[in-house]
C-alpha positions as a printed Julia matrix, in Angstrom:
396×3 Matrix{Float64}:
 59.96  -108.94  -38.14
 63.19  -109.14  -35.83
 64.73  -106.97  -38.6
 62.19  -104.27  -38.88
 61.57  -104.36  -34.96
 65.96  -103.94  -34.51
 65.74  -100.95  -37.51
 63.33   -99.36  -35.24
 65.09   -99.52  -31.98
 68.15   -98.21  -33.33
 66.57   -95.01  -35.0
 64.43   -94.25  -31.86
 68.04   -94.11  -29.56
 68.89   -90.5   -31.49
 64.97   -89.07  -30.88
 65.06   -86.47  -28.56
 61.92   -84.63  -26.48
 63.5    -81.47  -26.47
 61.62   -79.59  -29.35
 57.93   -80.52  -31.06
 56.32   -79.1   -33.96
 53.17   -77.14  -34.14
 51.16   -79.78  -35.45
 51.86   -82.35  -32.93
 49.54   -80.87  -30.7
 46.86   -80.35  -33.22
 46.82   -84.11  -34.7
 43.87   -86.25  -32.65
 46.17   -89.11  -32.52
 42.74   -91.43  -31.96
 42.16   -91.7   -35.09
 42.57   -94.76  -36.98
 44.67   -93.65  -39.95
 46.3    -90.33  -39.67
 48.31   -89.01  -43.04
 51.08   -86.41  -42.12
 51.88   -84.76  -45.39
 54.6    -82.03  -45.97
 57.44   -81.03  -47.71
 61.1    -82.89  -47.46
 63.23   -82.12  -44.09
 59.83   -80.26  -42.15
 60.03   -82.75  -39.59
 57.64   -85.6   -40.44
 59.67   -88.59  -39.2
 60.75   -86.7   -36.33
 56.99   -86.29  -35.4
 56.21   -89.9   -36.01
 58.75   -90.81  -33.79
 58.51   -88.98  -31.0
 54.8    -89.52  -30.6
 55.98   -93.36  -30.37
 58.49   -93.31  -28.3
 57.43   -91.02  -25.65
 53.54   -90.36  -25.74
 50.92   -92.75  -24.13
 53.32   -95.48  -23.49
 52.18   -97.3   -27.1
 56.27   -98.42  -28.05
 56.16  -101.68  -27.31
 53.09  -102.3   -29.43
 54.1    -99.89  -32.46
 56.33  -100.82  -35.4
 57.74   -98.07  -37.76
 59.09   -98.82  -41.05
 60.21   -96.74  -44.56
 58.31   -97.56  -47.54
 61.89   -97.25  -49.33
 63.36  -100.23  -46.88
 64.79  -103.36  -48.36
 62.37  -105.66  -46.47
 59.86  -104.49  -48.87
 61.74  -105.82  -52.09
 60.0   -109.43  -50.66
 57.51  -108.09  -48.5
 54.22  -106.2   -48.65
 52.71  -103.8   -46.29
 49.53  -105.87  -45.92
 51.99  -108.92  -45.26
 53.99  -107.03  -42.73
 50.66  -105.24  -40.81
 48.97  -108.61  -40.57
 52.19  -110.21  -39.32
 52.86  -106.76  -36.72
 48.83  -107.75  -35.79
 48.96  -111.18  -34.58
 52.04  -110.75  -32.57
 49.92  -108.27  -30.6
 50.97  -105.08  -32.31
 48.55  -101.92  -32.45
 49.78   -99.34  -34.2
 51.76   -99.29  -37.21
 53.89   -95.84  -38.41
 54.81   -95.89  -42.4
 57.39   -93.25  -43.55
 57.34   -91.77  -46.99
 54.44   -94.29  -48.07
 54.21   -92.78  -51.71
 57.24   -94.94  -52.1
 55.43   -97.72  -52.17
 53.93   -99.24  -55.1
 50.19   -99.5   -54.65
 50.32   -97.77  -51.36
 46.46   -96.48  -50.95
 44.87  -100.26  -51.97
 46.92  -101.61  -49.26
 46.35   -99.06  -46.81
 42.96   -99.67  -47.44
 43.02  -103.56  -46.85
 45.14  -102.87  -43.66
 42.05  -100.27  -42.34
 39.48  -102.83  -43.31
 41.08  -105.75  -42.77
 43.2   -105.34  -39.04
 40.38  -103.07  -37.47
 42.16  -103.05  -34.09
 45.2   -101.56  -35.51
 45.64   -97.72  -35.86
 48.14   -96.31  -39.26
 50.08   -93.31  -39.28
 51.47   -92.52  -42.62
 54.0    -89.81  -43.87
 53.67   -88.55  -47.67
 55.34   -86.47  -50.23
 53.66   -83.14  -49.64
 52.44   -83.94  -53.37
 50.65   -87.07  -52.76
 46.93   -86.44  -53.35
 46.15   -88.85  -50.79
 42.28   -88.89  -51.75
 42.58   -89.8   -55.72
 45.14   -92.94  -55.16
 44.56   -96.54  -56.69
 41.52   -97.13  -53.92
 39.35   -94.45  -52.15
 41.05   -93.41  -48.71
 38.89   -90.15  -48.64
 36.76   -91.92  -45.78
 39.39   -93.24  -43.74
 42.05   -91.16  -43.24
 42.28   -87.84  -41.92
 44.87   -85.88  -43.42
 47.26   -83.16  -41.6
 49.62   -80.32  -43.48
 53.25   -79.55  -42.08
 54.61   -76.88  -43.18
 58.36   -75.98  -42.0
 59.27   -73.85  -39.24
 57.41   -70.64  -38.39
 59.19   -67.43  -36.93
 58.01   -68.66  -33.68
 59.4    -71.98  -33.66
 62.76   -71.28  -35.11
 63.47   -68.66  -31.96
 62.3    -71.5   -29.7
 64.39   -73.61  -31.86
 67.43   -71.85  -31.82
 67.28   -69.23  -28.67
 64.71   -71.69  -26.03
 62.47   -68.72  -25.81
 59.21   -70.01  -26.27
 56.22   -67.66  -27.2
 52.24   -68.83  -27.65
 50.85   -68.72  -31.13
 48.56   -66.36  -32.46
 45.73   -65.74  -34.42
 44.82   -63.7   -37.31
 42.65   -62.32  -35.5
 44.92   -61.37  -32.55
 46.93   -59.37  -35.39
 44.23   -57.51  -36.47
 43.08   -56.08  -32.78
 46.12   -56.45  -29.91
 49.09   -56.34  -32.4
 50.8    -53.11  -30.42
 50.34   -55.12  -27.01
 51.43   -58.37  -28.49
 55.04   -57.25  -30.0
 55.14   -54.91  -27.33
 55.02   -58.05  -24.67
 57.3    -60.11  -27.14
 60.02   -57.55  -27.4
 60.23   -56.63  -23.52
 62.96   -59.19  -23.28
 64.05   -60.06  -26.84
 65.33   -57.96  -29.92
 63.34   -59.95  -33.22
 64.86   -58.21  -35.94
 68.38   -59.94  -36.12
 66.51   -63.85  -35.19
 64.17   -63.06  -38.28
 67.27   -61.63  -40.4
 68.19   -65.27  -39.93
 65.35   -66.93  -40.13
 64.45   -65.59  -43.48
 67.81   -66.81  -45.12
 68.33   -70.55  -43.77
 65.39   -71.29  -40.57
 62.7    -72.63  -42.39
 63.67   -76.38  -42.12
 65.02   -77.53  -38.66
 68.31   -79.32  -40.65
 69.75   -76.23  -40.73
 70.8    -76.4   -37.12
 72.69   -79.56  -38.24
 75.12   -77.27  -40.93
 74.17   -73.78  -41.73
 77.17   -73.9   -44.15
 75.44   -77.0   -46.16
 72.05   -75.68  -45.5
 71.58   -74.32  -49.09
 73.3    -77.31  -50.74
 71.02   -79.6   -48.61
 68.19   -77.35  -49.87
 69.26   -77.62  -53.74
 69.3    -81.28  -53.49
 65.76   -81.55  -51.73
 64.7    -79.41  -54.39
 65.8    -81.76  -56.97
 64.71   -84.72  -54.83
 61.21   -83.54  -54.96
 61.42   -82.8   -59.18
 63.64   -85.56  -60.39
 62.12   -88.37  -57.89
 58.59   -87.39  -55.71
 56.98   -85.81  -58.6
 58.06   -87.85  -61.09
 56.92   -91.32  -59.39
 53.36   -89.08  -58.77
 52.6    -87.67  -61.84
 54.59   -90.34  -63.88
 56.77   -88.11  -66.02
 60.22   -88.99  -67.68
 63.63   -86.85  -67.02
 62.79   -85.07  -69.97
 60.36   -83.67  -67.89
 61.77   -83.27  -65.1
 64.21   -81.11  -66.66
 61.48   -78.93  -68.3
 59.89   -78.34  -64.97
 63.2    -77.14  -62.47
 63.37   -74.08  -65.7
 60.11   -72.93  -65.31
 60.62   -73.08  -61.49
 63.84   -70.86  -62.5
 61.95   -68.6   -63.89
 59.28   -68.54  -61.32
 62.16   -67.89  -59.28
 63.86   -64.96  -60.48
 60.15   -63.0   -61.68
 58.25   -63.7   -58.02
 56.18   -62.42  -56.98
 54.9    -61.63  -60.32
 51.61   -62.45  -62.07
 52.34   -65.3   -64.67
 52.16   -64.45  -68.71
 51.29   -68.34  -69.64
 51.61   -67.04  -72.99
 55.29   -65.98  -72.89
 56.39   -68.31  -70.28
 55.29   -71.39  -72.69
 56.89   -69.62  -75.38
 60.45   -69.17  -73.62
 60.39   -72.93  -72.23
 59.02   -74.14  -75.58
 55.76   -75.78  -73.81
 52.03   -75.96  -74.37
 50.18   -73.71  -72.23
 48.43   -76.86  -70.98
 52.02   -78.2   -69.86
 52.92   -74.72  -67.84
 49.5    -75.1   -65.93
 50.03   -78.11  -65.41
 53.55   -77.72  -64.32
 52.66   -74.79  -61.81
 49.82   -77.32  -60.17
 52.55   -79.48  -59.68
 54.78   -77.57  -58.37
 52.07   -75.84  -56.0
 51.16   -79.27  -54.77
 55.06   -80.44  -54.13
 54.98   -76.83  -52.07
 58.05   -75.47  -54.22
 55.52   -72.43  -55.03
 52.44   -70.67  -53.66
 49.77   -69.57  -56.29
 47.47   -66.97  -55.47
 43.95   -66.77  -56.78
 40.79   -64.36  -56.36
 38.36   -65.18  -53.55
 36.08   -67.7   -55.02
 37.83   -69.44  -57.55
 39.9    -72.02  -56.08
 43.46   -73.78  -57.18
 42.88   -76.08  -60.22
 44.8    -77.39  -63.06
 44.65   -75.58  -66.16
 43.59   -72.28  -64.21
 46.3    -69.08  -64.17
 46.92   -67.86  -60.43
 46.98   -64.29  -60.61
 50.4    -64.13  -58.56
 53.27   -66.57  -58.22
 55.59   -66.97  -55.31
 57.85   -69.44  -54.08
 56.68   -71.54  -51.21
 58.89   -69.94  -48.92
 62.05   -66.84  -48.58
 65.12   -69.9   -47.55
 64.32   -70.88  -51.76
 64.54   -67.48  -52.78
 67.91   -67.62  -51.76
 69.4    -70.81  -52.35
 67.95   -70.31  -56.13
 68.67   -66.9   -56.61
 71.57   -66.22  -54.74
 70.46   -62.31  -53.48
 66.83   -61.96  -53.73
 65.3    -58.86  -53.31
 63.9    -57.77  -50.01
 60.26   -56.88  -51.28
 59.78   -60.5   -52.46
 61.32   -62.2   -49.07
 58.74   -59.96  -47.27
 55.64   -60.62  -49.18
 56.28   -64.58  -49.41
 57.09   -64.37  -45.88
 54.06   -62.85  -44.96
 51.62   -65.34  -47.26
 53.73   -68.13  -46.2
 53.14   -68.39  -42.72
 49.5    -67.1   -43.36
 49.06   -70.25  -45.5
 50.8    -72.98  -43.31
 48.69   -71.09  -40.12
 45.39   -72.94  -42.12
 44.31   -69.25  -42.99
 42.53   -68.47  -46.55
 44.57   -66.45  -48.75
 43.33   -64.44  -51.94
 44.08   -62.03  -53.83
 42.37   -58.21  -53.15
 42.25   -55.7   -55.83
 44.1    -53.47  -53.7
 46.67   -54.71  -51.45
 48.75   -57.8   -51.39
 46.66   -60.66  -49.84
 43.15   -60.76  -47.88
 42.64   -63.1   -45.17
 38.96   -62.95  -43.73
 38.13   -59.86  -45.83
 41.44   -57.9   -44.53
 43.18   -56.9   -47.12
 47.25   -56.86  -46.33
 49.87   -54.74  -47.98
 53.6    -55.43  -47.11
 56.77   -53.16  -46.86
 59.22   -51.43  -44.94
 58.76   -49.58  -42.2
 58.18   -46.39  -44.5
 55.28   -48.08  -45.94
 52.19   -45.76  -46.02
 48.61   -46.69  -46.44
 47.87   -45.19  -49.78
 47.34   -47.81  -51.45
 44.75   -48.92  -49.12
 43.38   -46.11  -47.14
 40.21   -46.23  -49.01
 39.58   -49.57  -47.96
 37.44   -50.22  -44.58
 39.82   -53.03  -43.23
 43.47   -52.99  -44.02
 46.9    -53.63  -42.09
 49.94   -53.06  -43.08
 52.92   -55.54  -42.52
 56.18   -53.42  -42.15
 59.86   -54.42  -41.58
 62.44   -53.45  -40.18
 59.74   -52.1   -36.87
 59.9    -53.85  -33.1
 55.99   -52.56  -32.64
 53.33   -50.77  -34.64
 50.55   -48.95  -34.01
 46.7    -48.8   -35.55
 47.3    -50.24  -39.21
 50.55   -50.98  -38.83
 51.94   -54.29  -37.8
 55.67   -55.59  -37.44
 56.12   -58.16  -40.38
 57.55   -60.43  -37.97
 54.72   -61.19  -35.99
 53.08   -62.47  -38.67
 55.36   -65.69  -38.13
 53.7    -66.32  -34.52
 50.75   -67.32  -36.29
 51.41   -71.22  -35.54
């Protein structure tokens, strides 16, 4: 326990204060097992830590530990909670627990079995936390991360820090709210940025790297998180980064399941199945009509990648009218907000319909429809329908 207790103490010596993530203020941290789920390099273990080292003064009864660590080649989780329990220890943090063979049984023994004890766990974003070996769909309360919005990465990078916004907010006090933001800052060449490499925090670590880094998460999640998950061989694997190829040099586009099993020489079982993965490792974002849900074997009537930094480190030079549009449904999605897809229009969030794209953009596709915006680049502030496309990432 020395070991693990040593591990700890030397990782928490490089956690800084200095910047939080969204959801750290949104987790109720009361609850007795918390799952943080997200994709690689959001900022998980970051959060973990810095909630035990400086919140509520809980360190010196909280053990962290990686699923991946050696001490589990002889030692359980069960074994090493129990232990962490009778030497007075309350809370115990687990990174990357779908490393772990037979994760959600134990988890469940530690929850029933060490009642005074509180667990929080960090997961593959494609862990479905509430179909593992035992039923953790009563006990644990599950929170999203998504990477860095607009908003964040200018507090990130510039200290300038700006409230989030609602949907809602958009929709009626859009003109005042850019119009306050841009009093004292120029968003256009931060978002420029942001939309290339700003969407995990590592890039402030290398920005040369950053799409190399990016590459090899990508491949990370396909060759190693998905394949432990959905128990696939490299055969697979390798089947699965070309339709993602292909997904990224058509997005947005609406899938043919048809053609696209034809060209990758799959069954159209395999591609649906393949896209569900792939949705659920957040690599893509499917988009479906109001009602109907995300589901295996179901076609999403558009396709786009899970966020604009991909676009470029798998294309190269993507064009503009995709990094708008997956901009725009990306940070609408990782806000909590319901996306579909309208007949008219690009997405609909609370029955408004939104169309994205430049700052020419006119409202004739829409104009017909009762409640519409429309999300424009290259614009500081708008006015009635129109909205800058960068406020849309002040949305958490």
């Amino acid at each position: 326990m020395e070991f693990l207790l040593e591990f700890q103490n030397n990782i928490l010596r490089t956690v800084t204060n200095d910047f939080r993530r969204y959801l750290h203020d949104r987790i109720n941290w009361n609850q007795r097992m918390i799952g943080i789920k997200g994709p690689r390099g959001a900022g998980k273990t970051t959060l973990m830590l810095q909630h035990l080292k400086f919140d509520e003064n809980i360190r010196k009864d909280a053990l962290y530990v990686t699923a991946d660590h050696p001490w589990f080649y002889t030692h359980s989780l069960l074994e090493t909670a129990n232990n962490w329990f009778k030497q007075g220890g309350k809370f115990l943090f687990i990174d990357e627990v779908h490393k772990y063979p037979k994760w959600s049984s134990e988890l469940k023994n530690i929850y029933d079995g060490l009642p005074g004890m509180k667990i929080v766990f960090s997961a593959s974003s494609a862990l479905d936390i509430y179909r593992g070996e035992a039923d953790l769909s009563r006990r644990v309360i599950t929170y999203p991360l998504g990477g860095l919005s607009f908003r964040e990465y200018i507090f990130f990078t510039t200290g300038k820090l700006f409230n989030p916004i609602s949907p809602e907010e958009i929709k009626n006090h859009h003109s005042d709210l850019s119009y306050s933001i841009t009093e004292n800052f120029r968003p256009l060449p931060e978002f420029r940025k942001y939309l290339k490499f700003g969407y995990l925090p590592f890039f402030k670590e290398d920005e040369t790297g950053y799409f190399i880094k990016l590459e090899q998460i990508v491949n990370t999640i396909v060759d190693t998180d998905l394949a432990y998950i959905a128990g696939y061989n490299s055969g697979t694997a390798s089947k699965i980064k070309k339709l993602l190829g292909v997904i990224a040099e058509s997005v947005p586009f609406k899938p043919n399941i048809a053609s696209i099993a034809r060209k990758l020489e799959l069954s159209r079982d395999s591609v649906y199945q393949y896209i569900t993965l792939l949705n659920d490792a957040k690599l893509v974002n499917s988009l479906v009509v109001a009602g109907k849900g995300i589901s295996t074997l179901q076609k999403p009537e558009k396709l786009y990648l899970e966020n604009p930094n991909l676009a470029f480190a798998l294309t190269g030079n993507p064009e503009v009218g995709n990094l708008r549009e997956t901009f725009v449904l990306n940070q609408l999605i990782n806000s909590g907000a319901e996306v579909t897809y309208p007949q008219a229009g690009d997405f609909m969030v609370n029955e408004t319909v939104i169309e994205v794209g430049g700052k020419t953009k006119s409202a004739a596709q829409v104009n017909h429809l009762e409640d519409f915006l429309i999300a424009a680049d290259d614009i500081e502030t708008g006015a009635n329908h129109k909205v800058p496309i960068w406020l849309f990432g002040f949305l958490y």
